[in-house]
TIBAFI-978178 format. One record per residue (C-alpha): residue in one letter; residue number from 1; y, z, x. Coordinates in steps of 0.2 Angstrom, whole numbers. Layout:
+----+-----+-------+-------+-------+
: aa :   i :     Y :     Z :     X :
+----+-----+-------+-------+-------+
:  A : NUM :     Y :     Z :     X :
...
+----+-----+-------+-------+-------+
// end
This chain:
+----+-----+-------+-------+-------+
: aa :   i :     Y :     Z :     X :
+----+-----+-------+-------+-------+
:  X :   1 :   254 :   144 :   229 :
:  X :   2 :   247 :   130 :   240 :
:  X :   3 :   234 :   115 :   235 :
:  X :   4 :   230 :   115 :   217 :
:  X :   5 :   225 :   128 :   207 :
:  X :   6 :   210 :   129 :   196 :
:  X :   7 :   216 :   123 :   181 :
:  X :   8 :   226 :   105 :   188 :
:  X :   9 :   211 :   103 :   198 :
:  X :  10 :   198 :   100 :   184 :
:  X :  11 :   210 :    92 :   175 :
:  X :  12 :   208 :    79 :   189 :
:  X :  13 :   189 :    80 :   190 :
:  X :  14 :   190 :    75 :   172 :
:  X :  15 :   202 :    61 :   174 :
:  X :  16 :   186 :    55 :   187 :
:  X :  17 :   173 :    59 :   175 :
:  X :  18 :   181 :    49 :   159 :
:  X :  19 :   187 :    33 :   171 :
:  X :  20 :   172 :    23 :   165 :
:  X :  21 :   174 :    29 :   147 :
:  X :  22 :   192 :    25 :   149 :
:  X :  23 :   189 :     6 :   155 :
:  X :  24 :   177 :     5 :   141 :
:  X :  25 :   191 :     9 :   130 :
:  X :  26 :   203 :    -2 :   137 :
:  X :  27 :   193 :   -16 :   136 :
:  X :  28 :   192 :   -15 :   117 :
:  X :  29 :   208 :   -25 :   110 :
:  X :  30 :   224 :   -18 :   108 :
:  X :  31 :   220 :    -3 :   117 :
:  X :  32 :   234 :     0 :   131 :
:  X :  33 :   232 :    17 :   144 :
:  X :  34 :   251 :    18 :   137 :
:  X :  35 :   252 :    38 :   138 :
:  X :  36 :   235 :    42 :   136 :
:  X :  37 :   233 :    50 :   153 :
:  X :  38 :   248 :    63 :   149 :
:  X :  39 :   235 :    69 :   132 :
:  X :  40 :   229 :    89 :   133 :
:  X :  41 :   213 :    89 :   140 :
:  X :  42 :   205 :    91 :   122 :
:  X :  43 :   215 :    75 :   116 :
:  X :  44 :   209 :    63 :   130 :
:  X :  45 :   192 :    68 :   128 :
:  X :  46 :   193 :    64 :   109 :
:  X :  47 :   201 :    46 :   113 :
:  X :  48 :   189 :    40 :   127 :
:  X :  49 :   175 :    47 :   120 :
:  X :  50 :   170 :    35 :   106 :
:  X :  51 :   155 :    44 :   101 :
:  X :  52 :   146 :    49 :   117 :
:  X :  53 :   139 :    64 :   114 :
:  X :  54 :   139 :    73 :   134 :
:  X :  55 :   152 :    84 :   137 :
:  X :  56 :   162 :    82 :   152 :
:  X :  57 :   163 :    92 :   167 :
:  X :  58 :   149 :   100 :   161 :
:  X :  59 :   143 :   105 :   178 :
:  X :  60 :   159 :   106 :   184 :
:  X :  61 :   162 :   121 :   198 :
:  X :  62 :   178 :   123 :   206 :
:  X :  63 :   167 :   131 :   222 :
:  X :  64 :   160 :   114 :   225 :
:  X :  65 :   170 :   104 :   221 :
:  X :  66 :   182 :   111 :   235 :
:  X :  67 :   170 :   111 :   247 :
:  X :  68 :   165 :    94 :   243 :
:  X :  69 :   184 :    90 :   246 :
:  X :  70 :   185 :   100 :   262 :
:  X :  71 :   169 :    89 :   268 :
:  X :  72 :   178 :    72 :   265 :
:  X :  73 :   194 :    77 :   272 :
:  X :  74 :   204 :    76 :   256 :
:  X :  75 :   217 :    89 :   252 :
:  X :  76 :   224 :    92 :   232 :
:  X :  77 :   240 :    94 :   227 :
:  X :  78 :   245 :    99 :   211 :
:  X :  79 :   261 :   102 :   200 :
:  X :  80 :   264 :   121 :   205 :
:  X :  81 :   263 :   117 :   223 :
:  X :  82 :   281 :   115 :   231 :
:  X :  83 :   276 :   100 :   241 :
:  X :  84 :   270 :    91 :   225 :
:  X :  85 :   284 :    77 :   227 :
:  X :  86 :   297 :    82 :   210 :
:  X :  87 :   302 :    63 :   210 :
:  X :  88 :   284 :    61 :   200 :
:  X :  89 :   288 :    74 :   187 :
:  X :  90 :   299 :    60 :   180 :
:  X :  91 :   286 :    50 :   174 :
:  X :  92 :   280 :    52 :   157 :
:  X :  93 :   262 :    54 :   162 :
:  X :  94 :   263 :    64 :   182 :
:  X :  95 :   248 :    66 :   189 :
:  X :  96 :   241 :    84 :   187 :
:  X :  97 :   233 :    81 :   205 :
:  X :  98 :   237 :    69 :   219 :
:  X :  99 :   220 :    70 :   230 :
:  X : 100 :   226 :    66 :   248 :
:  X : 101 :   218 :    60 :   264 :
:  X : 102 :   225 :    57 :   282 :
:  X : 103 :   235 :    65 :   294 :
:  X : 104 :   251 :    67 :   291 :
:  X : 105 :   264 :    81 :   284 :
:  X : 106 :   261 :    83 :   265 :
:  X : 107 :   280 :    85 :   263 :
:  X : 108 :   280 :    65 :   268 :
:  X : 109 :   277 :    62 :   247 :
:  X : 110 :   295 :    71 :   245 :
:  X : 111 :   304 :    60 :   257 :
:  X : 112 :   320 :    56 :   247 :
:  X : 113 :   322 :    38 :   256 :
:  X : 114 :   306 :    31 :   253 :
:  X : 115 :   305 :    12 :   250 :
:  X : 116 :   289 :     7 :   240 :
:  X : 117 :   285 :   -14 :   247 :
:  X : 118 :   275 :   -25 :   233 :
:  X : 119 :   269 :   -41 :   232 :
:  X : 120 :   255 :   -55 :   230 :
:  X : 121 :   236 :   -54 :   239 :
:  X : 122 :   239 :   -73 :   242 :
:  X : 123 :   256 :   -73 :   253 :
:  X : 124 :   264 :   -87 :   261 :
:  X : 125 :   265 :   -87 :   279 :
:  X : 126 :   284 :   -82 :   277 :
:  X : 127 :   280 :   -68 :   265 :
:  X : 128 :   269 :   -61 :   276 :
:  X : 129 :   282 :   -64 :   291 :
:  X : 130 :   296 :   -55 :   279 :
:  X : 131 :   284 :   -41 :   273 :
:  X : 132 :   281 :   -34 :   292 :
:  X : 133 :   297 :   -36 :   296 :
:  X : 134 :   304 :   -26 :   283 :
:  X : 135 :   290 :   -12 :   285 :
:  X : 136 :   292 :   -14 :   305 :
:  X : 137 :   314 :    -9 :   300 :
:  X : 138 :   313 :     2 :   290 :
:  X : 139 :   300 :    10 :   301 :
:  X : 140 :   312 :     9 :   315 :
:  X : 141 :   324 :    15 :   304 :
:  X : 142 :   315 :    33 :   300 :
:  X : 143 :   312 :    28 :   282 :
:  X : 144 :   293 :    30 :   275 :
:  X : 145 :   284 :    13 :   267 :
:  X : 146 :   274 :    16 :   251 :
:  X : 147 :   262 :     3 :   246 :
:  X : 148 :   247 :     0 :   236 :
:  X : 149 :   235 :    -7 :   254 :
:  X : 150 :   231 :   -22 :   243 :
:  X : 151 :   225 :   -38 :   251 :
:  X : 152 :   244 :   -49 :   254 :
:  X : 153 :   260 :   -41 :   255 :
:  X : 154 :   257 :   -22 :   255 :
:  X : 155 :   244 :   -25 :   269 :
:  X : 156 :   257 :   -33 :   279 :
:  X : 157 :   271 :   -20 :   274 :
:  X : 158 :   261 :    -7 :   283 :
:  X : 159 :   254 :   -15 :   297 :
:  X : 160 :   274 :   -18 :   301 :
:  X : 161 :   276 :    -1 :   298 :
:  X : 162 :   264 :     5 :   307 :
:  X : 163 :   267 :    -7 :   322 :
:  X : 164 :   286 :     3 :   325 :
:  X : 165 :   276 :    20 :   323 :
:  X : 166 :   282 :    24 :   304 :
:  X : 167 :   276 :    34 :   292 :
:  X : 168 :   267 :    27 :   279 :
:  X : 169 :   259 :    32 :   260 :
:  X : 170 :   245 :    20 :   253 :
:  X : 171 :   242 :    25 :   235 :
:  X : 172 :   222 :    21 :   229 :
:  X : 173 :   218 :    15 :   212 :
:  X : 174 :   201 :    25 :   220 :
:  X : 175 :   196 :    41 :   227 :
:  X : 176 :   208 :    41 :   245 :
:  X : 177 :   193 :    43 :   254 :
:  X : 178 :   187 :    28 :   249 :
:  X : 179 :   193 :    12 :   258 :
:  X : 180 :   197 :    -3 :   248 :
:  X : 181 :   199 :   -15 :   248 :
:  X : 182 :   184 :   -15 :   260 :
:  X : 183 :   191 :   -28 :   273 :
:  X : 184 :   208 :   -16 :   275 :
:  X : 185 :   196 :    -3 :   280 :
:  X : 186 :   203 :    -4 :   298 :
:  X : 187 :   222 :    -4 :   292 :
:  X : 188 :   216 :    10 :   279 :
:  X : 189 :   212 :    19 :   296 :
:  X : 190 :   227 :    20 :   305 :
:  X : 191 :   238 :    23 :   289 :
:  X : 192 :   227 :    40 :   289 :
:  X : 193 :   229 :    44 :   307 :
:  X : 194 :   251 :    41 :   305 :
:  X : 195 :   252 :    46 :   289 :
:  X : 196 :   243 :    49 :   271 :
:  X : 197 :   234 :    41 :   257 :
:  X : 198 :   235 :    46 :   239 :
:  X : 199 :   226 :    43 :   223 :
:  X : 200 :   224 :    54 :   206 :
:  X : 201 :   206 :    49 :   205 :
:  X : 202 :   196 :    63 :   215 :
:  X : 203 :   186 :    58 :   230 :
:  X : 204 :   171 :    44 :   228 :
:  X : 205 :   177 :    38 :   214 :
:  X : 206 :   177 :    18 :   213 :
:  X : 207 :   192 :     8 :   209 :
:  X : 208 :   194 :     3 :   189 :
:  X : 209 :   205 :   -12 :   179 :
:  X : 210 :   216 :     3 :   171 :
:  X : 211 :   215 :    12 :   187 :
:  X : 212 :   228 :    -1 :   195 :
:  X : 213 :   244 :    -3 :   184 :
:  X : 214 :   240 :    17 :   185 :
:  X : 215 :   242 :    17 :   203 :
:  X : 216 :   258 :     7 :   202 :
:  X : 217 :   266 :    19 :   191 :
:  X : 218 :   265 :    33 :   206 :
:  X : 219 :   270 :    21 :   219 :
:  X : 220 :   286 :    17 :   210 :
:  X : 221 :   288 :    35 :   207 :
:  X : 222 :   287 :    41 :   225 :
:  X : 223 :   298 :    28 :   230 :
:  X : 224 :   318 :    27 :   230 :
:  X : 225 :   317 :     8 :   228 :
:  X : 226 :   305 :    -5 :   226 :
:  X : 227 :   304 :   -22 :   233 :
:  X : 228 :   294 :   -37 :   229 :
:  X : 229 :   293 :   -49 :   242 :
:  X : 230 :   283 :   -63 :   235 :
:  X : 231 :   278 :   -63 :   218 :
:  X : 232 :   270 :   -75 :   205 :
:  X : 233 :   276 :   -71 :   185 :
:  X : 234 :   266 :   -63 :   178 :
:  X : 235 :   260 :   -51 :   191 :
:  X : 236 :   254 :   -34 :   196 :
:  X : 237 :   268 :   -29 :   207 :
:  X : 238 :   281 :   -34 :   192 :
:  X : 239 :   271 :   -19 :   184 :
:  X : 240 :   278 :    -8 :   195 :
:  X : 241 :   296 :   -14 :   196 :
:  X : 242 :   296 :    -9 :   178 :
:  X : 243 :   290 :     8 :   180 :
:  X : 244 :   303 :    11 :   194 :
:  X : 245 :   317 :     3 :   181 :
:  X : 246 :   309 :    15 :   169 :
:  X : 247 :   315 :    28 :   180 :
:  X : 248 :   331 :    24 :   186 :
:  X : 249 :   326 :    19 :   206 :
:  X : 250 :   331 :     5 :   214 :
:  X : 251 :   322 :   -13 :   213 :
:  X : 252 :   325 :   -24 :   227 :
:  X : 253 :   316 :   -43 :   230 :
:  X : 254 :   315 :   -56 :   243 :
:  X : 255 :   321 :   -75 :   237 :
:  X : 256 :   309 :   -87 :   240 :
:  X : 257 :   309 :  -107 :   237 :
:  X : 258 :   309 :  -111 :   219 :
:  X : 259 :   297 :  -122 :   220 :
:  X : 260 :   284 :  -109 :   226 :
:  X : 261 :   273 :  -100 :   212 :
:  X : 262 :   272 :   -84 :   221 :
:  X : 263 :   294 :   -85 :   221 :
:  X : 264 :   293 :   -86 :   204 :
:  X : 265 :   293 :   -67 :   200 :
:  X : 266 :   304 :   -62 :   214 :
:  X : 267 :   318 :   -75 :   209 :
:  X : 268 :   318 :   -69 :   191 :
:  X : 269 :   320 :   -52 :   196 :
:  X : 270 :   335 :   -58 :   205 :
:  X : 271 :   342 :   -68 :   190 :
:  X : 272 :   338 :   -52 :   182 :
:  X : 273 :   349 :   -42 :   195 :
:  X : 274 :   336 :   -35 :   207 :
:  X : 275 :   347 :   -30 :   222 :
:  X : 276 :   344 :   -46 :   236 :
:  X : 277 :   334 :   -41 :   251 :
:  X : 278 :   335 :   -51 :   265 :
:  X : 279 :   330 :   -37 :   279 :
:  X : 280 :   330 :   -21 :   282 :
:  X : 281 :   348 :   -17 :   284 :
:  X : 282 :   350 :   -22 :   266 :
:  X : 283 :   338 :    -8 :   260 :
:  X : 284 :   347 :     4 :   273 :
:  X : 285 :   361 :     1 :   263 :
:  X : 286 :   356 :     4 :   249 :
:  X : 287 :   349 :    19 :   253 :
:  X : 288 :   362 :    26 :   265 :
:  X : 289 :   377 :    16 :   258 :
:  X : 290 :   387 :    35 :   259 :
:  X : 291 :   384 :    41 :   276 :
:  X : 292 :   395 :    36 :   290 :
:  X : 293 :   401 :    21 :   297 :
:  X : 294 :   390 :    27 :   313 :
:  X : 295 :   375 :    32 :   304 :
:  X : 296 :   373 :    18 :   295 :
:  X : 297 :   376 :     6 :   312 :
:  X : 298 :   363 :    17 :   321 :
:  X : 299 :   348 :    12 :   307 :
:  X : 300 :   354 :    -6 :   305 :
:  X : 301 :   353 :    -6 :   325 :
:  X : 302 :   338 :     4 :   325 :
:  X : 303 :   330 :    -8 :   308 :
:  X : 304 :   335 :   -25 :   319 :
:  X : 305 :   325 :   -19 :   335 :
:  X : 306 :   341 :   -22 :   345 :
:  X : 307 :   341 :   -32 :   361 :
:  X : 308 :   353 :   -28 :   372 :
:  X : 309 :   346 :   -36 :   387 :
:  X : 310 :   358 :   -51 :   390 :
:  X : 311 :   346 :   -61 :   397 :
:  X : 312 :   333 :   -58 :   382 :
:  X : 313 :   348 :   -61 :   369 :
:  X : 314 :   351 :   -78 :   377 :
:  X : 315 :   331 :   -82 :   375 :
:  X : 316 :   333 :   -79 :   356 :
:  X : 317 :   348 :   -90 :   353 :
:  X : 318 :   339 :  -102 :   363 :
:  X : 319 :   324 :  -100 :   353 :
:  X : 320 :   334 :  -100 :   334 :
:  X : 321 :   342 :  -118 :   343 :
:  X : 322 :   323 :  -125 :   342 :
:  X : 323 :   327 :  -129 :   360 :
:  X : 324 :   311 :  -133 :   369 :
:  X : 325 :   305 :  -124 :   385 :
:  X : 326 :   315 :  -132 :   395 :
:  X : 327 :   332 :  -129 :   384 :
:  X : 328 :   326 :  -112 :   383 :
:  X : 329 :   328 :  -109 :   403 :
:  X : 330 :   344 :  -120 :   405 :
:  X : 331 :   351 :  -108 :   389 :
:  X : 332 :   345 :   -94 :   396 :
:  X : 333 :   349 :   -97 :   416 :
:  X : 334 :   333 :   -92 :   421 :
:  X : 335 :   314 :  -100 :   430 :
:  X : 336 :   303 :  -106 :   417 :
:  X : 337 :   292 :   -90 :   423 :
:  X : 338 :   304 :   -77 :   419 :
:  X : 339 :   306 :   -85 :   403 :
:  X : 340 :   292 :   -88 :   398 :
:  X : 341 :   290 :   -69 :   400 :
:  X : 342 :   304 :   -63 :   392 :
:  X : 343 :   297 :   -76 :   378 :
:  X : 344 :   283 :   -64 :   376 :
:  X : 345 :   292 :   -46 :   376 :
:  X : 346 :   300 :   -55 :   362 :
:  X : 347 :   288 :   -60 :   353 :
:  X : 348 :   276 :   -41 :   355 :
:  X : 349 :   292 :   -35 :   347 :
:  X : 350 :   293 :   -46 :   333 :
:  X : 351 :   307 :   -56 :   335 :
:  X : 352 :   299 :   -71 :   340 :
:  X : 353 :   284 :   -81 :   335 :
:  X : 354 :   272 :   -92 :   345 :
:  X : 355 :   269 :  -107 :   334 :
:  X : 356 :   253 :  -119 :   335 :
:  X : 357 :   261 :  -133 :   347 :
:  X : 358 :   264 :  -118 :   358 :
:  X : 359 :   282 :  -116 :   355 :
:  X : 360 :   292 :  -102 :   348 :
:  X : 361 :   302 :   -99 :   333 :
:  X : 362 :   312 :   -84 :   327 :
:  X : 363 :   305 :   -73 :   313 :
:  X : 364 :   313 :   -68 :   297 :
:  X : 365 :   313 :   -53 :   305 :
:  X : 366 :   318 :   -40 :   312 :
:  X : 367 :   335 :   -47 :   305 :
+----+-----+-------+-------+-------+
// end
């Protein structure tokens, strides 16, 4: 079969229906979503129920409830699809549904190289800097970037990754057709028009407390390794290096100053032996550490955004010299116009920045 079949389907629409019973229930102490959304339908009704009286889903018709979908532009995936990614079935609770928006080829969700990229809403300027670069590589590179569209870091890591034409997969703690947050709605646009975005939580359904650390669980669980690029400790994105630890993938994380609070969780997932990430070619091999000696030069080529131009090559080493304009053109044998030209293709691909005193300085990436 293709889509979701009756039964997975209202077993989402419930999971909808309870999300408010659910935070209620969750806000009591000591009460944990733990496994709670892996409970048979009767179970789950029973545990969030607490005495309300209404049953759900009582107006529940599968009729409507597709057409409502085909409306919104959402499409439902369930377990005895074969496009439903088989990487989630190794989470204890997998998603009976995922409910998907945007543009891109379903069989995306299986990509077996997918690299999931967390981190803080409040990002330095250098994580922000790393975080594109590393979705702008491994973009370049063919590999999908899964991230949650927060505000911060996974905002950043798509906008890189949609800036080299990637593919990418945002994962909702809402409905997917529902953009949050509300100032990404742009960003939220153009991940739909290149690629996908993916919640459990059926169309116009709002975002809940619960509904987040739920979200991280699938997008540890569609990727083949997650990175953290800036992290405090505790954090949200932590949350989701332990589900992808949970399930054997790959953790990866960016160091960052020791003094920085939002280091904090990324350097003690390095103490703890998160693989180090300092650009793209070290998640390409880690991914593809087994193909050949070529294959592997042609993504890390293709992850640096390789200059061959000599001219533009002199420019960069001109520009990671801090040399000012007039260094740059004596480096780079070339009229302050040319350069300052070439200064610009640089920076449209990324591997320059133009700073406030309207100089240039090299990015962390591409690297």
């Amino acid at each position: 079969m293709t889509g979701a079949c009756d039964s997975c389907l209202r077993r989402g629409y419930l999971v909808g229906e309870l999300a408010a019973r659910i935070a209620a229930m969750l806000d009591r102490p000591g009460k944990r979503v733990g496994a709670l959304l892996s409970l048979p339908e009767d179970e789950l009704v029973e545990a969030v129920s607490a005495g309300v009286a209404d049953a759900p889903l009582s107006r529940y018709d599968s009729g409507q409830a597709r057409s409502e979908m085909a409306e919104r532009g959402v499409r439902a995936l369930c377990r005895h699809d074969g496009r439903y990614p088989g990487q989630l079935l190794q989470l204890l609770d997998p998603p009976a549904v995922l409910f998907v928006s945007g543009y891109g080829d379903l069989d995306l969700l299986a990509h077996d190289s997918s690299v999931a990229l967390v981190g803080t809403r409040r990002p330095s300027p250098y994580g922000r800097e790393v975080a594109q670069g590393l979705g702008r590589g491994l973009a370049a590179a063919g590999v999908p970037v899964v991230s949650g569209l927060a505000l911060g870091i996974d905002a950043e890591g798509h906008r890189g990754c949609l800036a080299a034409d990637g593919r990418a997969v945002a994962v909702l703690a809402c409905g997917p057709d529902v953009p949050y947050p509300r100032t990404n709605r742009r960003l939220y646009e153009r991940v739909r028009e290149r690629g996908l975005v993916v919640s459990e939580l059926p169309p116009g359904q709002r975002p809940y407390r619960w509904s987040f650390p739920a979200r991280n669980r699938i997008m540890a669980g569609l990727a083949r390794i997650t990175v953290v690029v800036e992290a405090a400790d505790p954090s949200g994105s932590l949350i989701t290096t332990q589900f992808a630890t949970q399930l054997g993938r790959g953790v990866g994380a960016v160091p960052g100053q020791v003094t920085s609070r939002v280091a904090a969780g990324t350097n003690n997932l390095l103490k703890d032996g998160a693989a180090l990430v300092t650009g793209p070619q070290d998640l390409l091999d880690e991914l593809f550490g087994s193909e050949s000696a070529e294959g592997r030069a042609a993504r890390v080529q293709a992850a640096a955004g390789a200059i061959d131009d000599p001219v533009q090559l002199r420019l960069l080493e001109a520009v990671e010299a801090s040399l000012g304009i007039d260094g740059i053109c004596a480096h780079a044998g070339v009229p302050v116009r040319e350069a300052r030209a070439g200064l610009s293709r640089l920076e449209r691909s990324g591997h320059v920045r133009r700073d406030p005193l309207g100089g240039y300085r090299r990015t962390a990436a591409p690297c």
